[in-house]
C-alpha positions in Angstrom: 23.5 3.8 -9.8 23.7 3.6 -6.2 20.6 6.4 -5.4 18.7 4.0 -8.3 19.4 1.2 -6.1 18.1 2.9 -2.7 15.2 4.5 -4.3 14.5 0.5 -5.8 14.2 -0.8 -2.3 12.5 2.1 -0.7 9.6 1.8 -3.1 9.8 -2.2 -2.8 9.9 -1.2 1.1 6.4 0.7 0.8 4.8 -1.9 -1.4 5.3 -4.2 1.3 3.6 -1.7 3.4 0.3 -1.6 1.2 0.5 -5.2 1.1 0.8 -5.7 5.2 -1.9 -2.9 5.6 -4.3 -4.9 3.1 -3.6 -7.9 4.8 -4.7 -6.4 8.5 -7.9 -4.9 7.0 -8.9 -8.6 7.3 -9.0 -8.5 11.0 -8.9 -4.7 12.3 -12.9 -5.6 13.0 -11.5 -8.8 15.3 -10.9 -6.2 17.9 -7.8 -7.1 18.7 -5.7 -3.4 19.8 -2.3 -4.7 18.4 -3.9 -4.6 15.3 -5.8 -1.9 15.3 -2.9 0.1 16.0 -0.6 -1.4 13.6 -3.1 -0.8 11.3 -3.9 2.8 11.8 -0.2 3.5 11.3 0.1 1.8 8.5 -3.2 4.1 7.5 -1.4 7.3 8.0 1.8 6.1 5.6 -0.2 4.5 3.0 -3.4 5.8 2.7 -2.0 9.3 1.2 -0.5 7.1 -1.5 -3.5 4.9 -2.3 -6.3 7.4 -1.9 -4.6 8.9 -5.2 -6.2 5.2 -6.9 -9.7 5.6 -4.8 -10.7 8.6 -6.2 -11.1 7.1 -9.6 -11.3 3.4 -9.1 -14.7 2.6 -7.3 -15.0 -0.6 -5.2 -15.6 -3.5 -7.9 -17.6 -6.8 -6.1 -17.5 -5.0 -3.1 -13.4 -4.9 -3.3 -11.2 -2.2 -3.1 -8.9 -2.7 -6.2 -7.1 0.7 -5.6 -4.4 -0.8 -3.4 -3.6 -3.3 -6.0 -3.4 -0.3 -8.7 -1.2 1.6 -6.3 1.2 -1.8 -5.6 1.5 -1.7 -9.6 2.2 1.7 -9.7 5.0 1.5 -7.8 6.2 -1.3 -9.3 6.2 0.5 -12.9 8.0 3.1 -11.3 10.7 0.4 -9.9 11.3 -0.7 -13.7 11.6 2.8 -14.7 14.6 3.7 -11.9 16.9 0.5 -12.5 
């Protein structure tokens, strides 16, 4: 139960990643280098994980819907370890 529990809270961990590296796609283009380089870090974790979701979801409304499919995901998989 205990390697159950850890893997629970590293997946929860790199949700929160996706959801911190959607968040700076809002204002990587403001020019500001903190973000920029927070965000191009976050890039080189996440975007392995969620380019799995872009290859078959296309942008919808001009969206990118693939890190939501990808938070989900991880979340099934969550369910399925505890």
């Amino acid at each position: 139960m205990q390697i159950g529990y850890v893997v629970y809270r590293l997946l929860n961990f790199y949700e929160m990643l996706i959801f911190v590296q959607v968040l700076l796609s809002w204002f990587v283009s403001s020019g500001n280098k903190f973000v920029v380089d927070v965000y191009g870090a976050l890039s080189t974790l996440v975007d392995p994980f969620v380019n799995l979701f872009r290859r078959f979801i296309p942008p919808l409304a001009g969206l990118d819907w693939s890190p939501f499919i990808a938070i989900l995901v991880l979340q099934l998989v969550q369910r399925l370890v505890l």
